[in-house]
mmCIF file of the C-alpha atoms, coordinates in Angstrom:
data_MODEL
# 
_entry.id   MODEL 
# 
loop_
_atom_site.group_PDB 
_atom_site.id 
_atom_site.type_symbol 
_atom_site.label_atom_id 
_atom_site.label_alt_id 
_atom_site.label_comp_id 
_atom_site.label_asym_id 
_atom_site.label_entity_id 
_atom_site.label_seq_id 
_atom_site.pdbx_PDB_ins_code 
_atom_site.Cartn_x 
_atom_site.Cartn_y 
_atom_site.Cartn_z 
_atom_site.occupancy 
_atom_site.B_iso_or_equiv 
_atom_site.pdbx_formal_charge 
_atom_site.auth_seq_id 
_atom_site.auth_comp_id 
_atom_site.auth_asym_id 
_atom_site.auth_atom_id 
_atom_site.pdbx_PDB_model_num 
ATOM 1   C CA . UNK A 1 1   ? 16.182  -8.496  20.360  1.00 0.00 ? 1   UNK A CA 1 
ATOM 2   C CA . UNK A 1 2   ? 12.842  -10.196 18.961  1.00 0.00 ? 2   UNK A CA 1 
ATOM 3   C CA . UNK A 1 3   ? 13.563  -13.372 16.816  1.00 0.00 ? 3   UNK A CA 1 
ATOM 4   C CA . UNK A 1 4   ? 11.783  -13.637 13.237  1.00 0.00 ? 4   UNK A CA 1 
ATOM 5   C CA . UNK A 1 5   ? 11.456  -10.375 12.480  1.00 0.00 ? 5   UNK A CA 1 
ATOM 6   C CA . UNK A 1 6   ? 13.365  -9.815  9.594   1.00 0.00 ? 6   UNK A CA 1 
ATOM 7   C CA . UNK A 1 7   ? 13.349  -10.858 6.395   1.00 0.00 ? 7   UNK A CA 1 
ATOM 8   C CA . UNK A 1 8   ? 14.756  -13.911 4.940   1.00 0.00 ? 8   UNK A CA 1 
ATOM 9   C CA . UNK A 1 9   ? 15.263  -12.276 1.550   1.00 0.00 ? 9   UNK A CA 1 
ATOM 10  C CA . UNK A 1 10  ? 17.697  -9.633  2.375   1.00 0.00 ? 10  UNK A CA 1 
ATOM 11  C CA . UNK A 1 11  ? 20.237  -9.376  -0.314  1.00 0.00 ? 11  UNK A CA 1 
ATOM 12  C CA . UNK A 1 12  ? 22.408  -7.544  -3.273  1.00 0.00 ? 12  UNK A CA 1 
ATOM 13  C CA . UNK A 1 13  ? 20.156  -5.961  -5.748  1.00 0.00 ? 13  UNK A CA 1 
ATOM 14  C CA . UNK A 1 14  ? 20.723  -4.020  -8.685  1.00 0.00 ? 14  UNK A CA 1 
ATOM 15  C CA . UNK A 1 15  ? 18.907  -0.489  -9.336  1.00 0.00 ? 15  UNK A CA 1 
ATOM 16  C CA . UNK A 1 16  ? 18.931  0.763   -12.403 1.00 0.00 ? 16  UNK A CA 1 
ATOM 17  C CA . UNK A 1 17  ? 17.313  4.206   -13.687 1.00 0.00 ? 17  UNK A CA 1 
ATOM 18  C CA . UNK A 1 18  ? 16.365  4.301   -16.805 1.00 0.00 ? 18  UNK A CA 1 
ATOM 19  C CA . UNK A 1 19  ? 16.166  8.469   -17.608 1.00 0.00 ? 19  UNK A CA 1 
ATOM 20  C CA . UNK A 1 20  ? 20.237  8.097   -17.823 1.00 0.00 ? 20  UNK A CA 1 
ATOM 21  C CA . UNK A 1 21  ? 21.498  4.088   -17.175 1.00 0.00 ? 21  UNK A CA 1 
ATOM 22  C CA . UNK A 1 22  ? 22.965  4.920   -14.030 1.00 0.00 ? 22  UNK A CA 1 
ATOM 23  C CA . UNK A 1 23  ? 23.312  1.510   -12.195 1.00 0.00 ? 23  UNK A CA 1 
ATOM 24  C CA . UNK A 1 24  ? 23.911  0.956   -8.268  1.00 0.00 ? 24  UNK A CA 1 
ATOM 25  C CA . UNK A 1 25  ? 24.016  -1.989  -6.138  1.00 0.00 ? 25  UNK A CA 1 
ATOM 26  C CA . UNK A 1 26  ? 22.839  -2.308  -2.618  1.00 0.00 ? 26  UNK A CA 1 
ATOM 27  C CA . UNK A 1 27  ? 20.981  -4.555  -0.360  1.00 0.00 ? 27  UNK A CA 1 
ATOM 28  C CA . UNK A 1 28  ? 17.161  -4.928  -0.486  1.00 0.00 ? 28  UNK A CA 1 
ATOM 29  C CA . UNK A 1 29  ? 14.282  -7.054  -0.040  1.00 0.00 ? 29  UNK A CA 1 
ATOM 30  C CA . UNK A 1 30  ? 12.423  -5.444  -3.226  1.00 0.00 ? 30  UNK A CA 1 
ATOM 31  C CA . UNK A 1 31  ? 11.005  -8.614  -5.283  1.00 0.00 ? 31  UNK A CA 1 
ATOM 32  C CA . UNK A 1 32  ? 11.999  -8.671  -9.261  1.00 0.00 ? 32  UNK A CA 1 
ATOM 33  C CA . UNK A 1 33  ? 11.825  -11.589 -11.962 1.00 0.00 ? 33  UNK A CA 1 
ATOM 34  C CA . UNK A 1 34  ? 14.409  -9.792  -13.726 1.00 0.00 ? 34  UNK A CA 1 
ATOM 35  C CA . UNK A 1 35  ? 17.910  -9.617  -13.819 1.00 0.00 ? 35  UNK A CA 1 
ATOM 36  C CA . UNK A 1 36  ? 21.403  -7.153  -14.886 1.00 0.00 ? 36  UNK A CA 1 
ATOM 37  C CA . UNK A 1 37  ? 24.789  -8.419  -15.194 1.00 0.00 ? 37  UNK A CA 1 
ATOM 38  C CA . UNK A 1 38  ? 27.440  -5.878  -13.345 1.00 0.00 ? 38  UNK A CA 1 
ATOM 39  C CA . UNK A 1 39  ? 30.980  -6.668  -13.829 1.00 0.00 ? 39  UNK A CA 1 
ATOM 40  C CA . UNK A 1 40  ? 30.594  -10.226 -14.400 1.00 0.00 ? 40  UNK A CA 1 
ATOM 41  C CA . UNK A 1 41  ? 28.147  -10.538 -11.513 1.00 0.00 ? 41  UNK A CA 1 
ATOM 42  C CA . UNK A 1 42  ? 24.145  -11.331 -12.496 1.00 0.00 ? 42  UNK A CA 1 
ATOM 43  C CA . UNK A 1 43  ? 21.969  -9.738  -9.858  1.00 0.00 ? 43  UNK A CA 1 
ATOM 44  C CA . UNK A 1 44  ? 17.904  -9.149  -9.503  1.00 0.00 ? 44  UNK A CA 1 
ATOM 45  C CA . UNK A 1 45  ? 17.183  -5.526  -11.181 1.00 0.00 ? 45  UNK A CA 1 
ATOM 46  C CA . UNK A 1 46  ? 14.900  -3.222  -9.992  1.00 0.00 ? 46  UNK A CA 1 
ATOM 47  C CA . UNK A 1 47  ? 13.543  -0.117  -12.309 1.00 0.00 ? 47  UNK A CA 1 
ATOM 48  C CA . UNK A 1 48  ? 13.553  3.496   -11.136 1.00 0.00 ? 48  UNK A CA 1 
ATOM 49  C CA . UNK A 1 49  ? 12.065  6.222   -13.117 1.00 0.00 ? 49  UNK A CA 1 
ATOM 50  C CA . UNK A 1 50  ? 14.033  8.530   -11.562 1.00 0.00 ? 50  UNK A CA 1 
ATOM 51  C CA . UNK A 1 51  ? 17.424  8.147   -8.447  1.00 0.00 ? 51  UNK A CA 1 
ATOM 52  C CA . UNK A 1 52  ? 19.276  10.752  -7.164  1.00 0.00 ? 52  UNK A CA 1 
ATOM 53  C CA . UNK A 1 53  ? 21.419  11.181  -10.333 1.00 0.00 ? 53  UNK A CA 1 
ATOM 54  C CA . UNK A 1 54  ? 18.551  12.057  -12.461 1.00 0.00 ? 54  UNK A CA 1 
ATOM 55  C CA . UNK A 1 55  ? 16.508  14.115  -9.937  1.00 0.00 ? 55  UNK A CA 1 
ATOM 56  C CA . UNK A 1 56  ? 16.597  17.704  -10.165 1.00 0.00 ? 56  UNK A CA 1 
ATOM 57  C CA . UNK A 1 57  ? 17.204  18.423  -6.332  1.00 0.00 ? 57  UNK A CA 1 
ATOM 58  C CA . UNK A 1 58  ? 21.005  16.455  -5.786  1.00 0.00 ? 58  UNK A CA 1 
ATOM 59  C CA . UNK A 1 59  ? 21.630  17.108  -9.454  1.00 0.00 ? 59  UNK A CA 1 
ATOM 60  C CA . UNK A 1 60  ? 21.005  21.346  -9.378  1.00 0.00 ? 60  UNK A CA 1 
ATOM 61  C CA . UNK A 1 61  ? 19.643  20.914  -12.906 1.00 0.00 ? 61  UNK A CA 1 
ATOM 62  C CA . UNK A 1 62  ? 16.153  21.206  -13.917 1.00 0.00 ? 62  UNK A CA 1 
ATOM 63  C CA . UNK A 1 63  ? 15.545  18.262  -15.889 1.00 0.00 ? 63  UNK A CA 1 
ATOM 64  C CA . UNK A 1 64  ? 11.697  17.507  -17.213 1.00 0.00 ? 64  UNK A CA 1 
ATOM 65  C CA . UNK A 1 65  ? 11.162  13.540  -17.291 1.00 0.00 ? 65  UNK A CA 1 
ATOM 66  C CA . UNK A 1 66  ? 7.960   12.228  -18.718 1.00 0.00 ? 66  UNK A CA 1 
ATOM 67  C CA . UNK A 1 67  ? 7.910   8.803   -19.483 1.00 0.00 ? 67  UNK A CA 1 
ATOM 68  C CA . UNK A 1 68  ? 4.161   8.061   -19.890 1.00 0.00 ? 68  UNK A CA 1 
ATOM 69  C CA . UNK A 1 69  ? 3.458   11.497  -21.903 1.00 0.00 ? 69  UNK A CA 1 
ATOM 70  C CA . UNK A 1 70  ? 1.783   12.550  -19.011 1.00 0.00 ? 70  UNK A CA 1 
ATOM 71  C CA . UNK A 1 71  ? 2.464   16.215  -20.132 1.00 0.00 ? 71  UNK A CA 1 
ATOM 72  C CA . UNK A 1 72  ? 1.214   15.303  -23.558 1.00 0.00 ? 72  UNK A CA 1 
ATOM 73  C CA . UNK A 1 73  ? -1.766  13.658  -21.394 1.00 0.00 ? 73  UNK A CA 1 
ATOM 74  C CA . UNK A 1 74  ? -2.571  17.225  -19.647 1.00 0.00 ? 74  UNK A CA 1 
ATOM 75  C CA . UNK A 1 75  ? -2.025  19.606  -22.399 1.00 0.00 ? 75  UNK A CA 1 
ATOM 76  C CA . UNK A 1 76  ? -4.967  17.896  -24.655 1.00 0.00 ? 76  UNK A CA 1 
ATOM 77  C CA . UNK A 1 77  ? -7.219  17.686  -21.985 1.00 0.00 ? 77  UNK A CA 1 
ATOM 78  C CA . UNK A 1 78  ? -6.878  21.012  -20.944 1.00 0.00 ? 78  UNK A CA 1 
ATOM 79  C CA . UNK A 1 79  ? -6.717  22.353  -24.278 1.00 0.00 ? 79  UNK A CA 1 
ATOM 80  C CA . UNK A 1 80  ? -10.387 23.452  -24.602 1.00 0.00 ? 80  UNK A CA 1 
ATOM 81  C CA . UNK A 1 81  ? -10.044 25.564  -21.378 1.00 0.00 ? 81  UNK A CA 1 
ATOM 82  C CA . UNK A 1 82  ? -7.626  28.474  -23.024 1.00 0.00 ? 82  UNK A CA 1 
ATOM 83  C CA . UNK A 1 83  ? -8.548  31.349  -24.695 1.00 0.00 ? 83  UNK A CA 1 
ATOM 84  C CA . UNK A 1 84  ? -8.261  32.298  -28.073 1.00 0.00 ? 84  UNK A CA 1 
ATOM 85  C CA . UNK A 1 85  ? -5.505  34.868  -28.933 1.00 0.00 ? 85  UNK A CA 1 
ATOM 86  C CA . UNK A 1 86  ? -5.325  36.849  -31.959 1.00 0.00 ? 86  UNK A CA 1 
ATOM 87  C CA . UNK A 1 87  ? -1.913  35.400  -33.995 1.00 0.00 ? 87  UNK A CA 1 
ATOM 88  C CA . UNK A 1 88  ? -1.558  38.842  -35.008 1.00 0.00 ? 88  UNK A CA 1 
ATOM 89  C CA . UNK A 1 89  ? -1.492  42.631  -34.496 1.00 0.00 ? 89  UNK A CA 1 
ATOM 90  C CA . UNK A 1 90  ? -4.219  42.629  -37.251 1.00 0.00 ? 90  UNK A CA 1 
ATOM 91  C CA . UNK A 1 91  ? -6.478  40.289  -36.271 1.00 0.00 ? 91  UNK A CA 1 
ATOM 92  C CA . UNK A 1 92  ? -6.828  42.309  -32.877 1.00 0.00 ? 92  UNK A CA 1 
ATOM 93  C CA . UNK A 1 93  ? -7.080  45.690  -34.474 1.00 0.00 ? 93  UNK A CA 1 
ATOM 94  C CA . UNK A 1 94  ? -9.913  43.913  -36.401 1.00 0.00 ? 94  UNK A CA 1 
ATOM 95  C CA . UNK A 1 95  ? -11.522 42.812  -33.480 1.00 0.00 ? 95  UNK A CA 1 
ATOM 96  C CA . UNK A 1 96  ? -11.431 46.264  -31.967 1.00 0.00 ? 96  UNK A CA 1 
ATOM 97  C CA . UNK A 1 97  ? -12.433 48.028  -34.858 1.00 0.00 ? 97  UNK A CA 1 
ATOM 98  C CA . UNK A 1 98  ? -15.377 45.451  -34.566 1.00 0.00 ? 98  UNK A CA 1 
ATOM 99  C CA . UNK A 1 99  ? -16.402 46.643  -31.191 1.00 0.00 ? 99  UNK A CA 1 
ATOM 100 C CA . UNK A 1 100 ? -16.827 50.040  -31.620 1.00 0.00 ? 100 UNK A CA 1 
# 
């Protein structure tokens, strides 16, 4: 087995997502300047937008999670692409009327 390869760093971190609070502790080498207290322990925290309580495949549930408004983002942009609809039955036979 080859000496030096692996990290020095290796230890208990915390991951936390933040779409529900769910919390679990495992080893890692991810670097972090901040920290969680678990049951009396402190240990370095790591962010997730989304683990496999929150995501929709292990959890069967289709959950939408947009944390930088990307949706919001998308919508306006692509706003001046749709068509305008007639809001109602009137306005369209209006329109046809128009036509002929």
């Amino acid at each position: 087995m080859k000496k030096d390869i692996h990290p020095e760093n290796y230890r208990l971190v915390a991951f936390k997502d933040m779409s529900n609070d769910d919390v679990f502790i495992t080893k890692s080498t991810a670097d972090t300047k901040e920290t969680i207290t678990v049951e009396g322990v402190e240990y370095p925290l790591v962010k997730l937008e989304i683990s496999r309580t929150s995501h929709p495949y292990y959890t069967g549930k289709a959950k939408l999670v947009d944390t930088a408004g990307r949706i919001d983002k998308f919508k306006s942009k692509y706003d001046k692409f749709k068509k305008a609809k007639p809001t109602s039955e009137k306005a369209a036979n209006t329109a046809s009327s128009q036509e002929e």
